[in-house]
FIZA-887391 format. One record per atom (N, C-alpha, C): x, y, z. Coordinates in steps of 0.2 Angstrom, whole numbers, plus 5000, padded with zeros to 4 digits. Layout:
BEGIN
XYZ;...
***
This chain:
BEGIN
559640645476;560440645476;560640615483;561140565483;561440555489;562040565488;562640585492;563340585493;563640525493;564140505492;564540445492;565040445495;565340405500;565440395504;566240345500;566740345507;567340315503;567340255501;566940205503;567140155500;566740155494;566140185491;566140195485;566440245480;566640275483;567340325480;567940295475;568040235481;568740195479;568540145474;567840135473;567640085469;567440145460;567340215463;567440245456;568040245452;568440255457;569240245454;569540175450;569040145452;569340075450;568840045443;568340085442;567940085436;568140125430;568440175433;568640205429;568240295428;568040285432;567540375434;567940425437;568540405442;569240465443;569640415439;570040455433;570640425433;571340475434;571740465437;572040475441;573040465438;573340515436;574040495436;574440495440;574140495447;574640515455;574340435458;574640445465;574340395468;573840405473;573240395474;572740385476;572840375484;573440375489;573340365493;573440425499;572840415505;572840485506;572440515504;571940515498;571640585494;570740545495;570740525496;570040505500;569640475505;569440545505;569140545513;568640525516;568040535521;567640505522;566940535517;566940575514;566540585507;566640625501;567440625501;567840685498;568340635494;568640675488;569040645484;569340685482;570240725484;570440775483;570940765477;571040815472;571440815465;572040845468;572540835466;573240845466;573340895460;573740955462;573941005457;574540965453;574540985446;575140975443;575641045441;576241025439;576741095436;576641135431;575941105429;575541155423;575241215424;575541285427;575341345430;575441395426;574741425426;574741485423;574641555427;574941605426;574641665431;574241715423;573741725428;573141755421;573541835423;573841885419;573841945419;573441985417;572941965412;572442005411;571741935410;571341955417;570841935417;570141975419;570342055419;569842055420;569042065415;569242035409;568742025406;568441945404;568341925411;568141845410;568541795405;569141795404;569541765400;569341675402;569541695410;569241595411;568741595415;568341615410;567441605412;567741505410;567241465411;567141395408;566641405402;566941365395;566741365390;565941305389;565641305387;565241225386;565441185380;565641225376;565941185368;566641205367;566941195373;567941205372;568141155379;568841135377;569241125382;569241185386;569641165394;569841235396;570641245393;570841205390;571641205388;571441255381;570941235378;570941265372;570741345373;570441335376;570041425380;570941455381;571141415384;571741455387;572241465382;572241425377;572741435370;572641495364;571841495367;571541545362;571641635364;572041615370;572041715373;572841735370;572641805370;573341825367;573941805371;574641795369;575141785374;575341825379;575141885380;575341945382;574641935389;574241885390;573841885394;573941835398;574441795397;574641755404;575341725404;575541705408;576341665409;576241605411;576741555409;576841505411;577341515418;577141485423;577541445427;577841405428;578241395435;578541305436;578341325443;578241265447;578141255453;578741205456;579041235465;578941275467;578641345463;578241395468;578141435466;577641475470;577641565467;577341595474;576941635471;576341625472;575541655470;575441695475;575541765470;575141835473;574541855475;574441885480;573841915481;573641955476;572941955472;572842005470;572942005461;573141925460;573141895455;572741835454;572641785449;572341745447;572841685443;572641635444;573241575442;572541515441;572941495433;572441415432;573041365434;572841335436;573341275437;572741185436;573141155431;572941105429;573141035434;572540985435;572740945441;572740855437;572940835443;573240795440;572840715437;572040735439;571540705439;570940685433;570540645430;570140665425;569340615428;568940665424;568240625426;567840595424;567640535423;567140505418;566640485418;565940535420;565440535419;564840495419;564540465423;563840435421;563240455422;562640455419;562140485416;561640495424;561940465430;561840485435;562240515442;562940535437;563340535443;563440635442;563440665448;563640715450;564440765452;564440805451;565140805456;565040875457;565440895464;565240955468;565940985469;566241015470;566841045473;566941105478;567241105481;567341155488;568041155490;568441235493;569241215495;569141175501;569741145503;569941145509;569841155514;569841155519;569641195525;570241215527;570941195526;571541215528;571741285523;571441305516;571841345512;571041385513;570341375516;569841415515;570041465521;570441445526;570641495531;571241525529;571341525524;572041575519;571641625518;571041625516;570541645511;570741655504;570941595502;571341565495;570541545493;570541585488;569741555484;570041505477;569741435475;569741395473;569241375469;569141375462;568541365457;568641305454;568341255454;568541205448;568241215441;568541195437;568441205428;568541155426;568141125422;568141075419;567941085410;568241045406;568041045399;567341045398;567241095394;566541075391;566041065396;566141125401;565641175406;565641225408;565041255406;564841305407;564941325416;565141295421;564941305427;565541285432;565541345435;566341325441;566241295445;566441245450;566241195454;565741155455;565641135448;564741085449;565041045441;564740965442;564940935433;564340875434;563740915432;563140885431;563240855423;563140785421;563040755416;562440785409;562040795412;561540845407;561640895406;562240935407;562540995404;563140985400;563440905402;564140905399;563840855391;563440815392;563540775388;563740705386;563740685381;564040615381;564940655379;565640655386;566140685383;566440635385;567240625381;567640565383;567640595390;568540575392;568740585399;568740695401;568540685407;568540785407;569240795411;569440815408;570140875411;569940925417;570040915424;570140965427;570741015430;570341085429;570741135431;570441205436;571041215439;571041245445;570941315445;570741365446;570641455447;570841465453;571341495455;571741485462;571641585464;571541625468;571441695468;571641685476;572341715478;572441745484;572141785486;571741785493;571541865494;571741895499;571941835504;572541905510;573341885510;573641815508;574141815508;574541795502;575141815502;575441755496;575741705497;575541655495;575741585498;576341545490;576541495495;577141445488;576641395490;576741345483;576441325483;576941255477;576541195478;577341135475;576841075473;577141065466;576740995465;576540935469;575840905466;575840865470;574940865478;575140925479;574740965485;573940955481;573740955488;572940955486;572541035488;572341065484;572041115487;571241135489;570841075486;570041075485;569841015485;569140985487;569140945488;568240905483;568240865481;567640835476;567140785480;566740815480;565940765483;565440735475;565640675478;565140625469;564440625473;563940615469;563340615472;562940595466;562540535469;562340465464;561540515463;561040515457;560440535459;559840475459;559540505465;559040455468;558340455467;557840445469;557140465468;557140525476;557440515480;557340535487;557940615487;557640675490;558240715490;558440705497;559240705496;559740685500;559840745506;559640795503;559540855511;558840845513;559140865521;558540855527;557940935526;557440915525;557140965528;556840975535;556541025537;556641035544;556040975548;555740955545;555440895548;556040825550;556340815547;556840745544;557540795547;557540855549;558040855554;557940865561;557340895562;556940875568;556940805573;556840745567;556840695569;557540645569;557940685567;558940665568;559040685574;558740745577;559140785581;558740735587;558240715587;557740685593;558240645594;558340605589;558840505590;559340545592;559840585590;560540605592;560540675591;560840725597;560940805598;561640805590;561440855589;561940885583;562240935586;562040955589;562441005591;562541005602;563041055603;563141045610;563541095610;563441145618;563841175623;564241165624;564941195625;565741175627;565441175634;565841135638;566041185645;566441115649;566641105656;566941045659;566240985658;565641015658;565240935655;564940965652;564940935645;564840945639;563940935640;563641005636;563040985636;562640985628;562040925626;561740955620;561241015621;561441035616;560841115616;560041085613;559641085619;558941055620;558641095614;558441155613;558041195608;558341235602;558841185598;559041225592;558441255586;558841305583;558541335580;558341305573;557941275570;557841245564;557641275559;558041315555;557741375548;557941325543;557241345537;557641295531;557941225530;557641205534;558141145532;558941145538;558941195539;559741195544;559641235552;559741195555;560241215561;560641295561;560341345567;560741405567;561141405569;561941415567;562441425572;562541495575;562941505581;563141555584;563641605585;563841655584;564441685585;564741665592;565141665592;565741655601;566241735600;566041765601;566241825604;566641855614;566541815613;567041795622;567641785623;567841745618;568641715618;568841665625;568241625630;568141595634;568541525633;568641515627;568841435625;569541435618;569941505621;570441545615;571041575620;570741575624;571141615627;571141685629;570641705629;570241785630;570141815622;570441765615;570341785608;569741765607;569241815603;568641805600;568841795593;569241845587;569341835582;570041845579;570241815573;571041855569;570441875565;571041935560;570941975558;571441975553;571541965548;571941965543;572442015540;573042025541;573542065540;573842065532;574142115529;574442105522;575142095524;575342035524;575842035527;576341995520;576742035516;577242025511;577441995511;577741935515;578141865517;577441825515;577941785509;577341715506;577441665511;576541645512;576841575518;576841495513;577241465513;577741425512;577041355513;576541345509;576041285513;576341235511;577141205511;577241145512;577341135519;577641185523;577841185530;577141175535;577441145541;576841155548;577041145554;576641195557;576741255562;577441285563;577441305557;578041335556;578041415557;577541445557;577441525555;576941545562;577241615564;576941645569;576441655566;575641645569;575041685569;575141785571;575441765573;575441855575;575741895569;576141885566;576541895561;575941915554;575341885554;575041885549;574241885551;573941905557;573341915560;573241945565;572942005566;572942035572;572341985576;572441995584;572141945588;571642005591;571041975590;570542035591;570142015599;570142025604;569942025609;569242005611;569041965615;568441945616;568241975622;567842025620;567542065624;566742065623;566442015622;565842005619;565342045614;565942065611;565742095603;566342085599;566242085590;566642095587;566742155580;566842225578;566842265576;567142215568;566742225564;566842205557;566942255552;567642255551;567642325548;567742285539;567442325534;567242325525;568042295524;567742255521;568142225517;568842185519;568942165527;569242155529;569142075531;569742015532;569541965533;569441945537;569041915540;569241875550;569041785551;569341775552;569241695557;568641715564;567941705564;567741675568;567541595569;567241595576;567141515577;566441525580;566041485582;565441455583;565441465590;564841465594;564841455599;564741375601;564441355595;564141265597;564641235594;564641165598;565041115595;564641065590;564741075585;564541035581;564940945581;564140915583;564240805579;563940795573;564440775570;564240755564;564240675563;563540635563;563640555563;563840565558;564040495556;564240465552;563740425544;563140455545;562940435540;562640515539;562840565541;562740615537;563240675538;563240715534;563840745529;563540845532;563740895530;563340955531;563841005529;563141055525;563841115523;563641175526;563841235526;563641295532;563541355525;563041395525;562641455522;563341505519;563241495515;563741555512;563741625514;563141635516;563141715517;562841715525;562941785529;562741765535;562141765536;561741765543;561041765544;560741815548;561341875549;561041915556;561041995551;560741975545;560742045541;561642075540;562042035540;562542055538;562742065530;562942085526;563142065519;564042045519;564041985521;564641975521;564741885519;565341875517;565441795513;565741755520;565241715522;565641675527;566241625528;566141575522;566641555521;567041525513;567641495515;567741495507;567941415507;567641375510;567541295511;567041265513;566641275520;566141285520;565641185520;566241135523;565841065520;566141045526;565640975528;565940965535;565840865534;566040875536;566440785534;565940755539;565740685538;565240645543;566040615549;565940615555;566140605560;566540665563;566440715562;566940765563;566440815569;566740825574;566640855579;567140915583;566740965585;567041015587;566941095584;567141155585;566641205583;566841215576;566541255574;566541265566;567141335565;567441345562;567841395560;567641425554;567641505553;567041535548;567541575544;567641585539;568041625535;567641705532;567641735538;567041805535;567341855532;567041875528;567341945523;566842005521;566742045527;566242085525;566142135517;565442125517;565542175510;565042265512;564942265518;564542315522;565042365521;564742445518;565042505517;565442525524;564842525529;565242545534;565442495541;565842465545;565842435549;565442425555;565142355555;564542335558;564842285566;564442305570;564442265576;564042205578;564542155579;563942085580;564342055588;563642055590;563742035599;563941955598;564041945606;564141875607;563541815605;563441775601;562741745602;562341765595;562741805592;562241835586;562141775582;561641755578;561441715573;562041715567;562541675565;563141665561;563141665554;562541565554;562541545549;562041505547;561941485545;561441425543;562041345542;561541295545;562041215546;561441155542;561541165536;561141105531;561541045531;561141005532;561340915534;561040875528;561540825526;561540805519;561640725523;561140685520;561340605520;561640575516;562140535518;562640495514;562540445511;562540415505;562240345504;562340275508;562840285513;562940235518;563540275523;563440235531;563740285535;564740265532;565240325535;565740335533;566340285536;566740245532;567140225538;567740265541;567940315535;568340355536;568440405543;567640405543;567340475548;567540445557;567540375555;567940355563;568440365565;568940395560;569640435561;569540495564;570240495569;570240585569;570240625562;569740695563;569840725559;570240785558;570840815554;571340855557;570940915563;570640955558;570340975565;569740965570;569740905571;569340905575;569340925584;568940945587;569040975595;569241035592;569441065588;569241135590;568641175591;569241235593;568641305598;568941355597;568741405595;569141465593;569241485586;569641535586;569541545578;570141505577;570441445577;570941435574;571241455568;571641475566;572141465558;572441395557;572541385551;572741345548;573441305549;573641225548;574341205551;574741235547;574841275543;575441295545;575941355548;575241385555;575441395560;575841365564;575841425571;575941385577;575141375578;575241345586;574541345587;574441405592;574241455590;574341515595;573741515602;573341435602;573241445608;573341385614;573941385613;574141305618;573741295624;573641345630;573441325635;572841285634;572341295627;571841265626;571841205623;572341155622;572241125618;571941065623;571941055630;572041015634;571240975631;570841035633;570141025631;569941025626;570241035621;570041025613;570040955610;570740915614;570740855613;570440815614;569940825622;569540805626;568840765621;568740815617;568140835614;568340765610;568840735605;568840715600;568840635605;568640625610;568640565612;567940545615;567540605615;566740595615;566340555612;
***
């Protein structure tokens, strides 16, 4: 497998592989190809008996037509999605398949720091965010749909918006992830990773497990402001994601102090961030371990993809599932970091990326930035 890159992206749209009822401008990125929601919204009142599992021999509209009426509502958008419920929302995009083309899906990094979980559903699959050809079939055009589940806040939400984003991936004779040999020999040619500080340094002996790079907790809050982590509040005010930096972080995060530990208390959400600064060239692409690596049992993030050219620390979406609440020092082992080859380097990736230079646990723009005196140096980074 290899990932696709934008300008063959833009070349599937034009074949006819996305076909698209919005305008395509904006929605592709340097390996990404992001679907627009449509005013097609359901909120599932009774799901918890697998109702929108993905069918293999149904639409999802037909799986949806076939439930009693008493088990969902129609919406209109605007519109404000509850914590604590489940919503299908139809997008505005369809897929047309070739006997070697792939597609991957993952949220946002702007809605996975919501901790907004996002599944793609497609006609005639069995499987939420994957639409491998040898499972789907010879099918006309696929229908995608969205499973939207808030988990700490309730947010509004308006046609149009992207909330996930699509990785196409051509299959090759050669697989497209590095193993530790072949990321060995990328790290020699160019450092992947590096040290903040006034001179930026690469970290000479990274850790190589499996195929990926170990990252670190930043438990100090040295490059935050004295903040190591937020900490997610149930705060009853829906946050409005058409607005930016509109909303007080404090309003809806506690700010948890960098004192070289961070207590992770069950079932509780947090934003940390890495200690290394992750480079990501341009001819490779990389996503971060779902689950942590320091014996923790907790879900890291709920996005989890990093774009080829994008530079700066990684921000981690943790949500422990540990009975009782666990301590992880400064430096603890995080995550695991898998580097994926592109099928050619990105032109996209020579843009800034929105966040690129960050350090800290930042949230998402439609805060403030709650840590301005930092920003001087965060910028700095994006011109390295």
């Amino acid at each position: 497998m290899t990932v696709l890159v934008d300008r063959e992206i833009k070349k599937l749209t034009e074949q006819g592989n996305i076909i698209s009822t919005a305008s395509l401008e904006g929605r592709i990125g340097a390996c990404t190809f992001e679907p627009q929601i449509t005013d097609d919204v359901y909120c599932l009142v009774r799901d918890m008996q697998g109702i929108v599992r993905p069918q293999r021999n149904k639409t999802v509209f037909r799986t949806l037509s076939e439930l009693p009426k008493t088990h969902y509502k129609k919406l209109r958008l605007p519109t404000e999605l509850r914590r604590g419920y489940s919503y299908l929302i139809k997008l505005t995009d369809k897929i047309h398949l070739e006997e070697d083309l792939c597609v991957e899906a993952s949220p946002k990094s702007s809605f996975g720091r919501l901790f907004l979980n996002t599944r793609l559903l497609t006609d005639y699959n069995s499987s939420y965010d994957q639409i491998l050809p040898e499972c789907i079939g010879k099918r006309d055009d696929l229908e995608l749909w969205l499973l939207v589940q808030p988990l700490a806040f309730n947010i509004i939400l308006d046609e149009g918006m992207a909330l996930n984003q699509l990785r196409f991936e051509r299959k090759t004779r050669e697989d497209s992830l590095l193993n530790n040999v072949q990321l060995q020999q990328e790290y020699q040619k160019k450092p992947l990773l590096f040290l903040p500080g006034k001179q930026e340094k690469p970290l000479l002996n990274p850790v190589i497990h499996r195929g990926g790079l170990h990252l670190h907790l930043e438990a100090t809050g040295q490059y935050s402001e004295g903040i190591a982590a937020l900490r997610a509040i149930h705060n009853p005010d829906p946050l409005d994601l058409r607005k930016r930096e509109c909303y007080n972080p404090e309003e809806y995060y506690d700010f948890i102090p960098g004192n070289g530990k961070i207590i992770v208390e069950p079932k509780e959400n947090y934003l940390v961030c890495s200690q290394e600064i992750v480079g990501v060239p341009l001819h490779l692409c990389c996503t971060v371990s779902a689950k942590a690596e320091e014996g923790l049992d907790a879900k890291l993030h709920y996005a989890g993809y990093v774009h080829p050219g994008y530079r700066g620390g990684l921000v981690l979406e943790m949500t422990s599932h540990e009975k009782t609440p666990m301590t992880l020092e400064d430096g603890s082992t995080l995550a695991n970091l898998n580097f994926i080859r592109t099928s050619s380097s990105a032109d996209y990736g020579k843009q800034r990326e929105k966040y690129g230079g960050q350090l800290g646990p930042m949230p998402p723009r439609c805060f403030k930035n709650p840590f301005p005196r930092a920003s001087e140096y965060l910028l700095s980074l994006l011109d390295k």
